[in-house]
C-alpha positions as CSV (number, residue, x, y, z in Angstrom):
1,X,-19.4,-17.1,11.5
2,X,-20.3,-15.0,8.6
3,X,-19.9,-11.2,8.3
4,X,-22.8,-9.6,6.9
5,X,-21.8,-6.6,4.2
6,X,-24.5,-4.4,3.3
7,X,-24.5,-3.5,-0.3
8,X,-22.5,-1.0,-1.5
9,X,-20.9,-1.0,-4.8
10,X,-17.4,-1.7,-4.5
11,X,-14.2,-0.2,-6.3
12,X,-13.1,-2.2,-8.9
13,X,-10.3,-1.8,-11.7
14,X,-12.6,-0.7,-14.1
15,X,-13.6,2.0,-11.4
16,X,-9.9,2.9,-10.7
17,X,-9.5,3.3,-14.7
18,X,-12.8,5.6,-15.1
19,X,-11.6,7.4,-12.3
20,X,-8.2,8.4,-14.1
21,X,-9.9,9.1,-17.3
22,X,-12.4,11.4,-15.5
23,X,-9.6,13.4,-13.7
24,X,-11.0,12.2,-10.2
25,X,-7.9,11.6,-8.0
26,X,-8.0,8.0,-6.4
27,X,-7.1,7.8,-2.7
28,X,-4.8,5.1,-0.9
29,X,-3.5,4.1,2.3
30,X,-2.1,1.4,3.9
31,X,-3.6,-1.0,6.2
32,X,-2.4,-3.7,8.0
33,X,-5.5,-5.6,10.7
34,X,-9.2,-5.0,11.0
35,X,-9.7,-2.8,13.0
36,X,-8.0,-0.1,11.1
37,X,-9.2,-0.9,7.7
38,X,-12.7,-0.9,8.7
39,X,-12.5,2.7,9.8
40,X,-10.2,3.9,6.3
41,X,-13.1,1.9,4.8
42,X,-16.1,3.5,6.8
43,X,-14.3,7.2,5.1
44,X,-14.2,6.2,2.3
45,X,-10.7,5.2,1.4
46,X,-10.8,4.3,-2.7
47,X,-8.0,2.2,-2.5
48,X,-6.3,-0.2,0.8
49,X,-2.8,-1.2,0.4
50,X,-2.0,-4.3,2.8
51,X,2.0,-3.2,2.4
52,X,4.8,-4.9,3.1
53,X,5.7,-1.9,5.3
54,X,4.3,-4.1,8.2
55,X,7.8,-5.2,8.4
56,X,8.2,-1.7,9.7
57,X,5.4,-0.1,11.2
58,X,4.0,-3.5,12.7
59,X,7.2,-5.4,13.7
60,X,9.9,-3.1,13.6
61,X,12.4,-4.2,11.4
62,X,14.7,-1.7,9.5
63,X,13.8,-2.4,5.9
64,X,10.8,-4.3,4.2
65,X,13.1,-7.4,3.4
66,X,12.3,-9.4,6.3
67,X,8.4,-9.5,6.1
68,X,6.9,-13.5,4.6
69,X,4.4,-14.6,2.7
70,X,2.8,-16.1,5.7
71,X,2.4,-12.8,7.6
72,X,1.7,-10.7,4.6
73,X,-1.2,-13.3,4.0
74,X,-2.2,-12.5,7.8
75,X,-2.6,-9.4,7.2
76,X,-4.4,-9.4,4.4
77,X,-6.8,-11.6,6.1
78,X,-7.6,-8.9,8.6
79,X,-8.0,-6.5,6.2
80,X,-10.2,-8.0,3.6
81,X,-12.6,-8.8,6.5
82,X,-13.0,-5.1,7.7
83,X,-14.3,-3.8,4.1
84,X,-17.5,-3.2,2.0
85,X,-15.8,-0.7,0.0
86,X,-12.4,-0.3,-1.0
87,X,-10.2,-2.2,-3.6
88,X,-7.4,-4.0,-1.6
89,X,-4.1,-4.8,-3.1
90,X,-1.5,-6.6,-1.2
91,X,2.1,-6.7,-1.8
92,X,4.2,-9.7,-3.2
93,X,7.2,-9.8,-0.5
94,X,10.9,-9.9,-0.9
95,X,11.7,-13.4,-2.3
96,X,8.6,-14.6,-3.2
97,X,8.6,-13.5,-6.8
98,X,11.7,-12.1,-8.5
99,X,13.6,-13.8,-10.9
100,X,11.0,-16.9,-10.8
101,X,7.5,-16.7,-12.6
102,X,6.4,-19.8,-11.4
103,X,7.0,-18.8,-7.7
104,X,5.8,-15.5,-8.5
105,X,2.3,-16.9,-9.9
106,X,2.0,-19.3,-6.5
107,X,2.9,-16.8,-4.0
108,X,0.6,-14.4,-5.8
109,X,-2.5,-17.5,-5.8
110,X,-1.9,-17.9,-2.2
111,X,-2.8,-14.4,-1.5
112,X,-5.9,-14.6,-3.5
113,X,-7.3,-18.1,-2.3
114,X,-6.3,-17.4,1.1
115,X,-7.4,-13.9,1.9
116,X,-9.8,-13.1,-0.5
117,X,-7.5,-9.6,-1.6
118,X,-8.0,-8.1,-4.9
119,X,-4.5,-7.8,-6.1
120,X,-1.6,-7.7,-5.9
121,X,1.3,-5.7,-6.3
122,X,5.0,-6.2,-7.2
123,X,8.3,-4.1,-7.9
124,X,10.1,-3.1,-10.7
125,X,10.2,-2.9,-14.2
126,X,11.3,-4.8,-17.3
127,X,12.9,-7.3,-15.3
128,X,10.0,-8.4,-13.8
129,X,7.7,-8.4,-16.8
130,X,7.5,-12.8,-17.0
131,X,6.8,-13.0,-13.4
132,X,3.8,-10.0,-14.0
133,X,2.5,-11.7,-17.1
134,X,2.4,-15.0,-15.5
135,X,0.4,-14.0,-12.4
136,X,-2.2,-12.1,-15.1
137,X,-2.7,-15.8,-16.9
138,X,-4.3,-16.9,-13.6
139,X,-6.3,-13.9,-14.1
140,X,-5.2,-12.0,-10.6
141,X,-4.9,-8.3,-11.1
142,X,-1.1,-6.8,-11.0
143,X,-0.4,-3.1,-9.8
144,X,3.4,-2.4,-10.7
145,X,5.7,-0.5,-8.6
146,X,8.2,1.8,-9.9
147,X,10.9,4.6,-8.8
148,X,12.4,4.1,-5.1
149,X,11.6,0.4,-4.4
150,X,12.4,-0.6,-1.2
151,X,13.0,-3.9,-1.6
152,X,16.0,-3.4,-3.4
153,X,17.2,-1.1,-0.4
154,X,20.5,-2.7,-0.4
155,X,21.4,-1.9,-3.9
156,X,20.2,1.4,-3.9
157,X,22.3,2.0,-0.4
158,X,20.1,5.4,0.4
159,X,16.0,6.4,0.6
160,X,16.8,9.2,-1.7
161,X,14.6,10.4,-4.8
162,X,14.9,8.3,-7.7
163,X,15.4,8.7,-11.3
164,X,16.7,12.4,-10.6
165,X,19.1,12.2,-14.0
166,X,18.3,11.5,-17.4
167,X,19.6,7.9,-18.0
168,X,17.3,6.7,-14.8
169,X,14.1,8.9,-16.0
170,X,14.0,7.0,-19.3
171,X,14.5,4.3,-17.8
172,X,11.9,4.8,-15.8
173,X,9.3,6.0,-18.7
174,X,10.2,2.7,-20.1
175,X,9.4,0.6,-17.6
176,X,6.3,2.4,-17.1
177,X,5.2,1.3,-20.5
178,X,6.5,-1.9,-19.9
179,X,4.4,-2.7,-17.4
180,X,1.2,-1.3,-19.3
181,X,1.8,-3.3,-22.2
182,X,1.8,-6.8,-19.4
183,X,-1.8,-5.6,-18.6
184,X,-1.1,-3.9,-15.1
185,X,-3.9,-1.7,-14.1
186,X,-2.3,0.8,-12.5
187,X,1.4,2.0,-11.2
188,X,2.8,3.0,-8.1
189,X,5.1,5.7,-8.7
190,X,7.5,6.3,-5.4
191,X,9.8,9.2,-4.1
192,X,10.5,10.2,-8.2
193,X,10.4,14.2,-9.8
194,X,7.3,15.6,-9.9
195,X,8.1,16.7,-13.4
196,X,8.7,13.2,-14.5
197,X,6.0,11.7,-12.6
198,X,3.5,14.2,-14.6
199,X,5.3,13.0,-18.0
200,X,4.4,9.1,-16.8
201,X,0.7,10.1,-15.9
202,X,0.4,11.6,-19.6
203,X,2.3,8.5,-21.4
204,X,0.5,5.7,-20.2
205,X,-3.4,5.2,-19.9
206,X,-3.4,3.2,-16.7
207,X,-4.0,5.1,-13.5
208,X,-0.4,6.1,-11.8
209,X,-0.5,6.8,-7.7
210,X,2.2,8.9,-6.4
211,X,4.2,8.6,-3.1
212,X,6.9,11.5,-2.8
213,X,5.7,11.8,-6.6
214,X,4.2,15.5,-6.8
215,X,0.7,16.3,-7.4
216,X,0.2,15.5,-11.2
217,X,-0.2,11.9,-10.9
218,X,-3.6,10.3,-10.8
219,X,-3.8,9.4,-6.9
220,X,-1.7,9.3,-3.7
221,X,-0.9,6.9,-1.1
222,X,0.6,7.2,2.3
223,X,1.6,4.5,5.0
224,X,-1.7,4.9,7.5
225,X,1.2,4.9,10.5
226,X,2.5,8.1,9.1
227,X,-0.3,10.2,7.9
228,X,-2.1,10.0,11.3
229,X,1.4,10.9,13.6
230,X,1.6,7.1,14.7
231,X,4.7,6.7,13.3
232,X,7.2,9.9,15.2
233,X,10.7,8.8,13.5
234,X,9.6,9.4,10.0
235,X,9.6,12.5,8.4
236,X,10.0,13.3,4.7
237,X,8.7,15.9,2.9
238,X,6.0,13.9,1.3
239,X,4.4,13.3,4.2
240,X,1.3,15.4,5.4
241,X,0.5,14.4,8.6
242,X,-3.3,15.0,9.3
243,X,-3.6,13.8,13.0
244,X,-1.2,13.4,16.3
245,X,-2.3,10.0,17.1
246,X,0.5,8.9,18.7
247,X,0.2,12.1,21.8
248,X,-3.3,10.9,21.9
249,X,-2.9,7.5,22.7
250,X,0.6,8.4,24.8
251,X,-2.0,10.9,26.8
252,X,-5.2,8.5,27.1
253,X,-2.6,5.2,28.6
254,X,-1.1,8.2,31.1
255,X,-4.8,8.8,32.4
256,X,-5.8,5.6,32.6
257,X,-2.3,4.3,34.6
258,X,-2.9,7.8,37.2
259,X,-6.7,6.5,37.3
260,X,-5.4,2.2,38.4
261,X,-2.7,4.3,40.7
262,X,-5.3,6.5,42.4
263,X,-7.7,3.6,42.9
264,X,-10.3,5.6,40.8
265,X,-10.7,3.1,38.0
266,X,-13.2,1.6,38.3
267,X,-15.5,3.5,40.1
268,X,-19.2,1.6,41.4
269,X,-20.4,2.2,37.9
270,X,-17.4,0.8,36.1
271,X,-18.4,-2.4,38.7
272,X,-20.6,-5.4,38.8
């Protein structure tokens, strides 16, 4: 059965690019099933990022790593379903991309021709720069990731904030303008220096969103889970947590247990 969209004029990269060059900040969440993307979407969300945080905040694993291209495809399918709006981007998982730009370009078709998503997006820098050209020849739009990526957790060994010395920052600036010159349309910049987040904003001319990246960058993201006090084990100082969620829902499943206990639920008009 076929959903019917009304028609409202949906965010594009072009859009995403105007917005930078305009100074109007883009905004970007997570989103990982229907139900919540077509609220974000209802708001107003600019931008929905179907993350490969799901291996966290959906099934509980410690890091990212475990997450497939199966499930990510899953979810993207919920997602893309929910909106009339936003621009969704869905992330490349661990393995299904680095170091081979053949797998890279069919993991990132897959996405496309199976949940209808925008974009994708991969991590890291020079080294992945075949893999990002060679998803752009099949014309899919890349969004690079760059700073702490958490795929590479295990080499890293700590969440910390990237790029805090020199050597790293360059780096860094360098990859950045990597990435522009492959043709990606816009750069995640994660858990970095606000200073040197602000110096790539001003380098390159693509639009850079910021996570634990300071306020000079061209957009934000947060993980849904954590910006709405789903998620009560994570608390960096990124995060601004604009709702308590999780004592809502805690309160409302207490209420509705006492109600079955007490035998008042459901009352005569609750019945048929």
């Amino acid at each position: 059965m076929s959903v019917h969209k009304p028609n409202i004029k949906r965010v594009t990269t072009h859009q995403l690019q105007e917005m930078k060059n305009r100074g109007e900040k883009i905004s970007m969440l997570t989103a990982y099933d229907f139900s919540m993307a077509r609220i974000l979407d209802q708001a107003g969300i600019d931008v929905l990022l179907v993350g490969d945080s799901a291996s966290n905040v959906m099934a509980g694993n410690e890091t990212t790593l475990p997450i497939t291209l199966d499930q990510m495809i899953y979810h993207a399918q919920g997602v893309v379903r929910a909106i009339n709006r936003a621009f969704v981007v869905v992330d490349l998982p661990f393995g299904s991309y680095q170091g081979n730009s053949r797998q890279a370009l069919e993991s990132a078709i897959r996405i496309m021709k199976e949940s209808g998503a925008h974009s994708v997006k991969l991590e890291g820098g020079a080294e992945v720069r075949e893999s990002i050209q060679r998803v752009l020849t099949a014309g899919v739009p890349v969004m690079g990731h760059l700073g702490l990526t958490p795929q590479s957790i295990y080499k890293f060994g700590t969440y910390s904030v990237r790029a805090k010395e020199e050597e790293e920052a360059e780096k860094l600036i360098s990859d950045a303008k990597v990435l522009e010159e492959c043709g990606c349309y816009a750069i995640v910049l994660e858990k970095i220096p606000s200073k040197l987040a602000k110096r790539v904003a001003e380098t390159v001319s693509i639009p850079i969103i910021g996570i634990g990246a300071g306020p000079d960058v061209d957009g934000q993201v947060l993980v849904v889970h954590d910006m709405l006090g789903i998620t009560q084990e994570f608390q960096p100082r990124f995060l601004r947590q604009y709702a308590d969620i999780s004592k809502a829902m805690r309160e409302a499943t207490e209420n509705y247990i006492k109600d079955v206990k007490a035998k008042s639920f459901p009352n005569e008009k609750e019945s048929y």
